[in-house]
NUDO-178300 format. One record per residue (C-alpha): residue number from 1; residue in one letter; x, y, z. Coordinates in nm, 4 decimals. Layout:
num: NUM; residuo: a; x: X; y: Y; z: Z
...
# end
This chain:
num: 1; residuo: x; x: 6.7983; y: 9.8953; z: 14.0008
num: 2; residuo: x; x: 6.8722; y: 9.6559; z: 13.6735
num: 3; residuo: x; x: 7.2182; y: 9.6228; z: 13.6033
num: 4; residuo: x; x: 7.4030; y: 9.7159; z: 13.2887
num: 5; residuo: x; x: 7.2954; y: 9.5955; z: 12.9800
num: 6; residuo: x; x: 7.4927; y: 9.4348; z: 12.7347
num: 7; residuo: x; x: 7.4795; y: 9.6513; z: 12.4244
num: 8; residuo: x; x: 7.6732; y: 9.3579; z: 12.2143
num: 9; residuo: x; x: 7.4065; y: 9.1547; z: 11.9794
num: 10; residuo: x; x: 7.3914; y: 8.7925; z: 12.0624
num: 11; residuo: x; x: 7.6518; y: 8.5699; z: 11.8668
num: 12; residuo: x; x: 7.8860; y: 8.8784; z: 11.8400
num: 13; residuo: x; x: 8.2228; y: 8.8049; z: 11.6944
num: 14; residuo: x; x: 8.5066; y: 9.0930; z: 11.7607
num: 15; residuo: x; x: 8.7216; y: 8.9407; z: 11.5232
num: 16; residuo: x; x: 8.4320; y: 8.9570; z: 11.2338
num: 17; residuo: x; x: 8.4020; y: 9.2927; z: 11.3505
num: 18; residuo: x; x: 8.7327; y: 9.4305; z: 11.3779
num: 19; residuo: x; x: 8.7983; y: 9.2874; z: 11.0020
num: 20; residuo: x; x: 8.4867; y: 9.4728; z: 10.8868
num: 21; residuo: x; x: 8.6074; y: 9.7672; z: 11.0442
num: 22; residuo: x; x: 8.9592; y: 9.8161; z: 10.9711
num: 23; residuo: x; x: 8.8910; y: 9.6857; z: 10.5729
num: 24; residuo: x; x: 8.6280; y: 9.9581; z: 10.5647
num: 25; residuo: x; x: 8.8676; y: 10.2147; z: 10.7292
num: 26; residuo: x; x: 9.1771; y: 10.0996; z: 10.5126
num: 27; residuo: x; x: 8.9545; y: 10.1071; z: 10.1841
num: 28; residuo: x; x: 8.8647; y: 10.4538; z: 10.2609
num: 29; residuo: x; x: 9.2392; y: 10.5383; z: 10.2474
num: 30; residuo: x; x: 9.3656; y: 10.3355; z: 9.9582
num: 31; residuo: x; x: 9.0196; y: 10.4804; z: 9.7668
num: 32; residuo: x; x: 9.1842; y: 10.8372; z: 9.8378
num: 33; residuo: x; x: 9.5222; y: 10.7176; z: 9.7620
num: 34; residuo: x; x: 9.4161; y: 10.5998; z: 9.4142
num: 35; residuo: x; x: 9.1735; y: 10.8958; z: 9.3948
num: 36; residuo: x; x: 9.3310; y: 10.9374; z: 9.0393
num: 37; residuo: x; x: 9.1544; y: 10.6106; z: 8.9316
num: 38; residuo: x; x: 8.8315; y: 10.7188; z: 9.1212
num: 39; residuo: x; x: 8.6270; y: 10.6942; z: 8.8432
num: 40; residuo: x; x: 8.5864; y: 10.3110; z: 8.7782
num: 41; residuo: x; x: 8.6421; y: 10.1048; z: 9.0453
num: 42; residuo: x; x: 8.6293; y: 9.8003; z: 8.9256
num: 43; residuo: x; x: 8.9665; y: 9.5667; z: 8.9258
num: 44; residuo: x; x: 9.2326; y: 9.6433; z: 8.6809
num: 45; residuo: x; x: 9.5580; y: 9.5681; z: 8.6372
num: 46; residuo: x; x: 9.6071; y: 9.7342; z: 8.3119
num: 47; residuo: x; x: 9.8571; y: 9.9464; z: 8.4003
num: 48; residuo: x; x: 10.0954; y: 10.0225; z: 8.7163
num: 49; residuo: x; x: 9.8676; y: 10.2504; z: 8.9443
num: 50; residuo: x; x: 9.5586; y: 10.0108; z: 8.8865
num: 51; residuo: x; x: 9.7400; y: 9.7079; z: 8.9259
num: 52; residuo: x; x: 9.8984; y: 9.8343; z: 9.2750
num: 53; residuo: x; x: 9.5115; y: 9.9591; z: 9.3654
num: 54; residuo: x; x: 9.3524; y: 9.6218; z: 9.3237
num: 55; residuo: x; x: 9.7127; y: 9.4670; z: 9.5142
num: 56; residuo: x; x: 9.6472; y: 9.6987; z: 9.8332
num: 57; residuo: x; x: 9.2233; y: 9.6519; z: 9.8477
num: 58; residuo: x; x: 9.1341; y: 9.4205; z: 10.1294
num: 59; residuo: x; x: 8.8675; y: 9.1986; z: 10.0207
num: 60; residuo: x; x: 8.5704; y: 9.0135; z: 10.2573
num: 61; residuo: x; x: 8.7277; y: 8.6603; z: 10.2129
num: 62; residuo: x; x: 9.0903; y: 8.7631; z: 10.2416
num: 63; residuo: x; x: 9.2677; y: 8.5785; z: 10.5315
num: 64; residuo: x; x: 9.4691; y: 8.7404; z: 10.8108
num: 65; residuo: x; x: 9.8240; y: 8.6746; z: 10.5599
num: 66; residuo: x; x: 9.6980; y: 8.8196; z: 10.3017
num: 67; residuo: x; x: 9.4863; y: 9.1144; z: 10.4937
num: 68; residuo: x; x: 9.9140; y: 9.1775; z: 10.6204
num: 69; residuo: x; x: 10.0672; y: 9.1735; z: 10.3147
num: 70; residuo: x; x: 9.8712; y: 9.4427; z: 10.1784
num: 71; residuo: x; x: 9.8597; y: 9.5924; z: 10.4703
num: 72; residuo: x; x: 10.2442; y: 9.6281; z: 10.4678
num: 73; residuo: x; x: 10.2655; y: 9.7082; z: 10.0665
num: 74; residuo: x; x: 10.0399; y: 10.0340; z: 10.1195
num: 75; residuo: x; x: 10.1839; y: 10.1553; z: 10.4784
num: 76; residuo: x; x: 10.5575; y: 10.0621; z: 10.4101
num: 77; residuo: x; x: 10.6194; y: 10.0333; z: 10.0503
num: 78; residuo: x; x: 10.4022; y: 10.3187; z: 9.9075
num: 79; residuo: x; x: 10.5018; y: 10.4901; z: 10.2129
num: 80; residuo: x; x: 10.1562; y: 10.5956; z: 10.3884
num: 81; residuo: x; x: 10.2983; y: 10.5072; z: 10.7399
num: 82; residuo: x; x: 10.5941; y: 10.7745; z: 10.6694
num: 83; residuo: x; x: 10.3544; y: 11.0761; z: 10.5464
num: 84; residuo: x; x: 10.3876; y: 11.3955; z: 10.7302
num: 85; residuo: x; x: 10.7286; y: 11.2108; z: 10.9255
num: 86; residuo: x; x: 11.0695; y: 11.3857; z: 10.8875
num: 87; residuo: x; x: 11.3889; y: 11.1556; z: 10.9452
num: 88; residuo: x; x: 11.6623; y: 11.3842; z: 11.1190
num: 89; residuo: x; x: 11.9470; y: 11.3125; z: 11.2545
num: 90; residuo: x; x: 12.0315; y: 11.5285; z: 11.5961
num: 91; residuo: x; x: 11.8254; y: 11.8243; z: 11.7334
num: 92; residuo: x; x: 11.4943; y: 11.9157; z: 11.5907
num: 93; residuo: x; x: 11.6085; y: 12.2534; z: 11.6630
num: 94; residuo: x; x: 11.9046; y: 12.2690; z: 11.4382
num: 95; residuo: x; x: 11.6969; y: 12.2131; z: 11.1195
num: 96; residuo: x; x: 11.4599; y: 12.4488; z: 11.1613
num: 97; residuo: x; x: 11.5781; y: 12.7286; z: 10.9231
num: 98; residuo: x; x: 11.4387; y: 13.1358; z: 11.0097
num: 99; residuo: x; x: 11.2079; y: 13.2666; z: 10.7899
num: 100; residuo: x; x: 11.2673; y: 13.6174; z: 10.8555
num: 101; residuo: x; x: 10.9356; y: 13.6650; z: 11.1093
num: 102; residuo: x; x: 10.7556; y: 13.6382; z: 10.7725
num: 103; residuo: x; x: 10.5628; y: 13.2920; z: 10.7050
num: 104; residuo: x; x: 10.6892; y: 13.0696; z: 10.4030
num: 105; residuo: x; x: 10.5501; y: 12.9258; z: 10.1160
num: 106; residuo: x; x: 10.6140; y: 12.5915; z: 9.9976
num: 107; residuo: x; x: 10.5361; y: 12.4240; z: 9.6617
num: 108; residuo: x; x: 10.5873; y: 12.0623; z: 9.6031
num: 109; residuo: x; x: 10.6543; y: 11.9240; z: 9.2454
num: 110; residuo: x; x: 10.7192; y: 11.5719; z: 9.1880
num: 111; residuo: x; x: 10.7307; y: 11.2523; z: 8.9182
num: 112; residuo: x; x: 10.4251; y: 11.0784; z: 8.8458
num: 113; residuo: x; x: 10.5267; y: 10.7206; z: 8.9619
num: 114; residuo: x; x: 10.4613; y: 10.5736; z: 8.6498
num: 115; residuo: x; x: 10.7384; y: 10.7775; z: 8.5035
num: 116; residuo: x; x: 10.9702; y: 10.6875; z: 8.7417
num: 117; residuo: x; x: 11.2476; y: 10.4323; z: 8.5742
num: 118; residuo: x; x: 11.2909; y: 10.0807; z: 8.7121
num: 119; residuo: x; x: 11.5445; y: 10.1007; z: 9.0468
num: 120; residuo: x; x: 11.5450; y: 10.4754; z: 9.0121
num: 121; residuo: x; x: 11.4343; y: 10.7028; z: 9.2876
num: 122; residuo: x; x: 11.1446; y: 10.9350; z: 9.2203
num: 123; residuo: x; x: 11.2521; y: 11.2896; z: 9.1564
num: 124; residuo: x; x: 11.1135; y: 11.5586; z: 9.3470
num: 125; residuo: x; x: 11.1675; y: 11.9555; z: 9.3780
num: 126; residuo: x; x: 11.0004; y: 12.2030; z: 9.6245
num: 127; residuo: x; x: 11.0212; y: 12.5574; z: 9.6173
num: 128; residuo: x; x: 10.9726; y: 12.8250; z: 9.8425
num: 129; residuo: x; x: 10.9324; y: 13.1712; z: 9.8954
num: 130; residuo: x; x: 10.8283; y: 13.4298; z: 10.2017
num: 131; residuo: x; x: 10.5038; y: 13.5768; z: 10.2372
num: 132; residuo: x; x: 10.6522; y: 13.9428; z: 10.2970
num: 133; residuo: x; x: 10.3093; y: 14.1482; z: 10.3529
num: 134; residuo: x; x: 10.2448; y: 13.9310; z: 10.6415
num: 135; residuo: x; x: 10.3985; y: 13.8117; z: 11.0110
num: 136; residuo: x; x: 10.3871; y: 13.4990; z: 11.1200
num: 137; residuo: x; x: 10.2774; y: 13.5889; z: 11.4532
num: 138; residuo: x; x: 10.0651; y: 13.8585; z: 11.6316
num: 139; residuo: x; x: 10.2560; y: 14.1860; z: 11.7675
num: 140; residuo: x; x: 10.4923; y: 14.2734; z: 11.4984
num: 141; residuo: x; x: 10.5184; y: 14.5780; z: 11.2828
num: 142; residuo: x; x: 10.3426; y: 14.4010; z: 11.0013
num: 143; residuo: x; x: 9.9488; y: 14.2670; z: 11.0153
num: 144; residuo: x; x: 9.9624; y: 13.9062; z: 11.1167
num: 145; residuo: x; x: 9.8532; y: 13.6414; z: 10.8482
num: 146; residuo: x; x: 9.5038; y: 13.5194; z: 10.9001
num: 147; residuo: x; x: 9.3016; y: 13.1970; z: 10.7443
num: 148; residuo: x; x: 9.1567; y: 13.4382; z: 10.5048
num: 149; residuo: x; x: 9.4998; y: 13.5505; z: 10.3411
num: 150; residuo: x; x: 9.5728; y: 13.1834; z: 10.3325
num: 151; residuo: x; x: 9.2884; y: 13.1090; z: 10.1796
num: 152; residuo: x; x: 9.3417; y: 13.3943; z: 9.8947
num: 153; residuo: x; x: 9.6360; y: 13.2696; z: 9.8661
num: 154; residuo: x; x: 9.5225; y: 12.8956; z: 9.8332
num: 155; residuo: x; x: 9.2654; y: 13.0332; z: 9.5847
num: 156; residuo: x; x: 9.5475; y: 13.1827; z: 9.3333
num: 157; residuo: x; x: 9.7387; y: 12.8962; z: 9.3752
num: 158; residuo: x; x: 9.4776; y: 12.6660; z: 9.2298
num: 159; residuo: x; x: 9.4359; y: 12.9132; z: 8.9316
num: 160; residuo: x; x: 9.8505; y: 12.9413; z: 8.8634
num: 161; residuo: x; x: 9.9597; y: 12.5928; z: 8.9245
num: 162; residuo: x; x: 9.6061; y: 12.3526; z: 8.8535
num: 163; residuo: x; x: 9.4629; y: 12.2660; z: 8.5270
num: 164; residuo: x; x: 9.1339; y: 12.0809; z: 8.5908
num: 165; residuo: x; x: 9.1909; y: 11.8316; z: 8.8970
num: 166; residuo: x; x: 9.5493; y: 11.7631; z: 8.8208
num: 167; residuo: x; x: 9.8824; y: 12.0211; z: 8.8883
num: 168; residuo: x; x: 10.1172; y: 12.1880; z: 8.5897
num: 169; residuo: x; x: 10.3962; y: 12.0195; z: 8.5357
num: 170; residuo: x; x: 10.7560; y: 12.1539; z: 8.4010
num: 171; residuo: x; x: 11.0464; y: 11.9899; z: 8.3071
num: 172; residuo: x; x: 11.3297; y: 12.0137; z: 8.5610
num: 173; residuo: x; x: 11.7018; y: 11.9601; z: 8.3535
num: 174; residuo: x; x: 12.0344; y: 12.1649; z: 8.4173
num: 175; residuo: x; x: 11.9505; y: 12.4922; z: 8.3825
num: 176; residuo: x; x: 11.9362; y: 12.6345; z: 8.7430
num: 177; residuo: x; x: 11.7523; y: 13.0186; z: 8.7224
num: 178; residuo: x; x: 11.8069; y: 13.2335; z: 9.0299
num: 179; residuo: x; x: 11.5475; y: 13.5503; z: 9.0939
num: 180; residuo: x; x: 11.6606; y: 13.7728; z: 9.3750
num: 181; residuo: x; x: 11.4399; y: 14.0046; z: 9.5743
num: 182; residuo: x; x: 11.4867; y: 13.9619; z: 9.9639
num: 183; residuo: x; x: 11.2196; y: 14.2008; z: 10.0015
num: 184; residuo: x; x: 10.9351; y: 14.1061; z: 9.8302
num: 185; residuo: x; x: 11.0318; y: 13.7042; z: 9.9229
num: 186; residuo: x; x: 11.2897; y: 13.5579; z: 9.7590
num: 187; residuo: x; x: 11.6203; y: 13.5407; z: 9.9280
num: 188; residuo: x; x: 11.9310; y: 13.5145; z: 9.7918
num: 189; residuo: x; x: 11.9415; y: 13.0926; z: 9.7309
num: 190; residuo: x; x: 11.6487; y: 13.1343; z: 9.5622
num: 191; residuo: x; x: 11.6832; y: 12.9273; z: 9.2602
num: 192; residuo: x; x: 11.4645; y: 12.7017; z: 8.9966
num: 193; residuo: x; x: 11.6383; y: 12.3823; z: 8.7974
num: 194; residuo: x; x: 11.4610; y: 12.3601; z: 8.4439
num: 195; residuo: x; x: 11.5433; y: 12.3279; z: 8.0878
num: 196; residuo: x; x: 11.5399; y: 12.6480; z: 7.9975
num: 197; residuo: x; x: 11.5059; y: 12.9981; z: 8.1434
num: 198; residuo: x; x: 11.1903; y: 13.0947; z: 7.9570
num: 199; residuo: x; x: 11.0609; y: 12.8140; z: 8.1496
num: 200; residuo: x; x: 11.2012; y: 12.9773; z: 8.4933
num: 201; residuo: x; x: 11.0440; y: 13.2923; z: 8.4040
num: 202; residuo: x; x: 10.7116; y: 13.1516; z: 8.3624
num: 203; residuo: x; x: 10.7248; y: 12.9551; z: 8.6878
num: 204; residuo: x; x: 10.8427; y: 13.2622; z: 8.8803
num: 205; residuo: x; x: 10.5819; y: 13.4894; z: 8.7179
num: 206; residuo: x; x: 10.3186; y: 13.2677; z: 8.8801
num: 207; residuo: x; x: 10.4133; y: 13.2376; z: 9.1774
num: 208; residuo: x; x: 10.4848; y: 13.6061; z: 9.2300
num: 209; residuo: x; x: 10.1486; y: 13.6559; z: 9.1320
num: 210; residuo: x; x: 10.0075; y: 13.3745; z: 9.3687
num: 211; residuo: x; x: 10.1776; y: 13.5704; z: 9.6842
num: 212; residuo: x; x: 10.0854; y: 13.9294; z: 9.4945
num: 213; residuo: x; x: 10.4320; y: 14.0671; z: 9.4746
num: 214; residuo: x; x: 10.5646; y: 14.2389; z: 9.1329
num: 215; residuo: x; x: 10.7708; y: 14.0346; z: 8.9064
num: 216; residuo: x; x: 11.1187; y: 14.1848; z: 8.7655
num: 217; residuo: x; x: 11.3095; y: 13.9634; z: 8.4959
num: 218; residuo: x; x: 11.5825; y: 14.1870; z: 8.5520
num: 219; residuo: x; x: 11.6025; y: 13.9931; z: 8.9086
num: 220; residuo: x; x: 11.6559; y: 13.7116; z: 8.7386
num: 221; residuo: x; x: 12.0020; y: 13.5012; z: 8.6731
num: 222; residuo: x; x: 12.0501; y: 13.2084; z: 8.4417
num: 223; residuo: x; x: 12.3535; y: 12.9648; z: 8.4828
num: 224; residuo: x; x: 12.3965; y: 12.6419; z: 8.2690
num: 225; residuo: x; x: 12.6395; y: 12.4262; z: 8.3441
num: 226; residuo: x; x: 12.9049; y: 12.2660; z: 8.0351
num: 227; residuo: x; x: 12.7790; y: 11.9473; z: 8.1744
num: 228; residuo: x; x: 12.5101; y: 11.7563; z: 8.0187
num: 229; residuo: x; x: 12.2613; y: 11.5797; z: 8.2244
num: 230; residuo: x; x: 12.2696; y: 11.2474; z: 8.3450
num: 231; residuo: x; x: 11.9837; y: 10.9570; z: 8.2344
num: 232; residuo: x; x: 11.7843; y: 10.8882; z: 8.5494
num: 233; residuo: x; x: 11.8320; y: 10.5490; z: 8.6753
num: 234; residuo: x; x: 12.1521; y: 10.4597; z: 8.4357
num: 235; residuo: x; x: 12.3937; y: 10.6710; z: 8.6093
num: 236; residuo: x; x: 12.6060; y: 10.4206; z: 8.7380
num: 237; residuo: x; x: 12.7601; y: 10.2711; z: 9.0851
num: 238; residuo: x; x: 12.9672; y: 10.3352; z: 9.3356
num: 239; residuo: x; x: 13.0821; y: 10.1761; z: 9.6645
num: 240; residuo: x; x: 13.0711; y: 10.3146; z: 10.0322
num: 241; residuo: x; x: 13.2622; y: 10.0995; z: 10.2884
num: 242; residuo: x; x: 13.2116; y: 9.8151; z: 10.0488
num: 243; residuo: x; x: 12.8495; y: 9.8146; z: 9.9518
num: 244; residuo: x; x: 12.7662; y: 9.9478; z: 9.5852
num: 245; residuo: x; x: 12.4953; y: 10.2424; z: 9.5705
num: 246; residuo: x; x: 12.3314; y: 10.3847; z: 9.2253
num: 247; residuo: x; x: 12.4978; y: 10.7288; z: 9.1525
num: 248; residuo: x; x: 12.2716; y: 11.0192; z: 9.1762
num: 249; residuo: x; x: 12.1766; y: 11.1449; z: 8.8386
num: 250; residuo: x; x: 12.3333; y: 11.5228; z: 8.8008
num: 251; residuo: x; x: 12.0315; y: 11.7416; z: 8.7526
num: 252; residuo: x; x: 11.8467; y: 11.5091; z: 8.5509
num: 253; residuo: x; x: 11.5791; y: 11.5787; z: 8.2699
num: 254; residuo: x; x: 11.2575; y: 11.4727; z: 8.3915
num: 255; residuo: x; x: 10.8503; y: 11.6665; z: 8.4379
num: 256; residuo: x; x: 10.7810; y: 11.7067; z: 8.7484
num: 257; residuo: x; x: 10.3654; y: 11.7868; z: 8.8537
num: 258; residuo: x; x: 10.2211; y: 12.0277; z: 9.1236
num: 259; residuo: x; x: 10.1202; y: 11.8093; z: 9.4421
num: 260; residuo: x; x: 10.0950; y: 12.0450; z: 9.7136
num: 261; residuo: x; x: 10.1524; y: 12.3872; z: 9.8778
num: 262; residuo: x; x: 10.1608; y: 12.4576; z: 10.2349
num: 263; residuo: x; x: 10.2723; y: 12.7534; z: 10.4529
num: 264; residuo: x; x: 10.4955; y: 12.7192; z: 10.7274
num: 265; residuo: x; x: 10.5661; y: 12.9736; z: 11.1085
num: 266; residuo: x; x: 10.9618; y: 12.9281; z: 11.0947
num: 267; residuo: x; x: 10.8561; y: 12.5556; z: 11.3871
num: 268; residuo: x; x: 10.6844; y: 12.7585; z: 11.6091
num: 269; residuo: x; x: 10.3470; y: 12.6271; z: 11.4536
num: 270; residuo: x; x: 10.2225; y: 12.3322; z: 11.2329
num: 271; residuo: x; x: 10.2120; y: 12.4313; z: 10.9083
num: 272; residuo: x; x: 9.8868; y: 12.4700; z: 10.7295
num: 273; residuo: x; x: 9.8226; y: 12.3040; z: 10.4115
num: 274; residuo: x; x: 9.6664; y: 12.5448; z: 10.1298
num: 275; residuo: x; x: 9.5880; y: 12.2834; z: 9.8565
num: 276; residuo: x; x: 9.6804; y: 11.9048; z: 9.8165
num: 277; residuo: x; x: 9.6302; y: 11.7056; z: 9.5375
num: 278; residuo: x; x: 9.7350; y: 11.3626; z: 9.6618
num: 279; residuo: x; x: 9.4885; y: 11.3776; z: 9.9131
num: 280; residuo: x; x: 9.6808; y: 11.2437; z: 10.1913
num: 281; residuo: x; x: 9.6754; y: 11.5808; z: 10.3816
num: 282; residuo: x; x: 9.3900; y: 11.8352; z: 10.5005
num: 283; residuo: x; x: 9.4159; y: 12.1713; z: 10.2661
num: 284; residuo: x; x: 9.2117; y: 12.4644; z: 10.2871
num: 285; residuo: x; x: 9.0811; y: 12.4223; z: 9.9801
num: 286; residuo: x; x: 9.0044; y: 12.1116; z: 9.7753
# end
C-alpha cells in the first residue's frame, strides 16, 4: 500500500503561513471592533477611533515587533483579552447574588471613548431588573423562560433602547430615581442616576415595557443630593500607603449609550446575550 502523502505544497513556509493566518484572523476582530468605522476602510487617523484602527491593523510587510506591539495595544490596552473575564477576589460563590428563581435582565450603558477625558476612567452604568412571568429553570410554579421569550424580549429591546444601528443614550448626573415593585421586577435597590427625574421616568417606562410589566410613577422616588457633581477627570488626588490615586468623580455628569443587554440564571447557567452592539459578544439578535 503507498504511504501517506504529504498534503503540504512544495516550498511550504509555516511561518509565511501562520502570519497569513493569524493577520487574517486578528483583522477579522479589529474589523468588528471598529465596526463603527465599517464603512470606509481605508487608513485614517483623523480622529481617535480611526487613528487607533489603522494602529491595531496588521499589515503584509509588518515584522514580528511590530505584528507584537499591536498585538498587545488591541488585546491589553483596548482590553479584548479581558472581555467576558470577571476579576474577583475569594469564592466565585460569594458574588453570585439570588435572583429570586426568576431570570435577570441586564442593560449596559457606557461613554463613547472619545468622550472620555484625558487620564479619566470611562464611566459606565448597568441596570437590571427580574423577568417575573418567567423561572429560570424547569419545575417551578411559573412556565420556564424559553429562547422565544428571550427573543421577544431581545426584539423590544431593540425598539426601546436602539435608534438606527447605534443605542439611546441619557445623561447620568446626581439625581439618583428609585422605582419599587418587587413583584413585577424591581427590588427594593432598584435605582437610576440621571439629571433629572423626567429622565428616570422615561428610562423606566421603557424598560417596563421591554419585560411587559405595567409602569406606576407613583412607584417612583426621587432624591438629589445638596452636592453638586464633580468634573470627570479633575477631581483631584489622594494617597493610599504612599502612592497618589485620581479621586473618583461623585456622580458625575456625563451621556452614557446602550451597548448591550443580556439575561442571566442567578450562576447556575451562562448568561445569554439578547442584543450587543459592540460586537464582541454573540446576541440573539443583531
Amino acid at each position: 500500500m503507498p504511504g501517506p502523502t504529504n498534503a503540504l505544497p512544495d516550498g511550504f513556509d509555516p511561518w509565511e503561513h501562520l502570519q497569513g493566518q493569524y493577520t487574517a484572523e486578528f483583522n477579522r476582530r479589529v474589523r468588528r471592533y471598529f465596526s463603527d468605522h465599517d464603512g470606509d476602510w481605508l487608513p485614517n487617523i483623523a480622529d481617535k477611533r480611526s487613528s487607533m484602527r489603522v494602529a491595531c491593523t496588521i499589515k503584509d510587510d509588518d515584522s514580528y515587533s511590530m505584528m507584537a506591539l499591536r498585538m498587545s495595544f488591541f488585546f491589553d490596552l483596548l482590553g479584548q483579552s479581558k472581555k467576558d473575564l470577571m476579576i474577583y477576589y475569594g469564592s466565585s460563590s460569594d458574588i453570585v447574588l439570588p435572583v429570586s428563581n426568576h431570570p435577570q435582565l441586564h442593560l449596559y450603558f457606557s461613554q463613547d471613548s472619545q468622550a472620555v477625558p484625558a487620564n479619566a476612567k470611562q464611566i459606565d452604568h448597568e441596570k437590571t431588573c427580574r423577568l417575573t412571568r418567567y423561572a429560570s429553570k424547569a419545575g417551578e410554579s411559573l412556565p420556564a423562560v424559553t429562547k422565544a421569550n428571550l427573543l421577544e424580549i431581545a426584539r423590544e429591546i431593540k425598539t426601546s433602547f436602539m435608534e438606527g444601528s447605534k443605542g439611546i443614550t441619557y445623561t447620568c448626573g446626581k439625581v439618583l430615581v428609585s422605582y419599587t415593585d418587587p413583584a413585577n421586577g424591581f427590588p427594593k435597590g432598584n435605582y437610576w442616576l440621571v439629571s433629572s427625574s423626567s429622565q428616570a421616568n422615561t428610562l423606566y417606562h421603557k424598560l417596563c415595557n421591554v419585560i411587559d410589566r405595567p409602569f406606576d410613577v407613583n412607584k417612583i422616588n426621587v432624591g438629589t443630593p445638596e452636592k453638586d457633581s464633580t468634573i470627570q477627570g479633575s477631581s483631584g488626588t489622594e494617597v493610599i500607603l504612599g502612592t497618589s490615586y485620581k479621586k473618583r468623580a461623585y456622580r458625575p455628569v456625563a451621556n452614557l449609550r446602550f451597548r448591550h443587554a443580556y439575561v442571566s440564571f442567578g450562576g447556575i447557567a451562562s448568561p445569554i446575550f439578547l442584543v450587543d452592539n459592540t460586537n464582541r459578544h454573540t446576541a440573539l439578535i443583531t
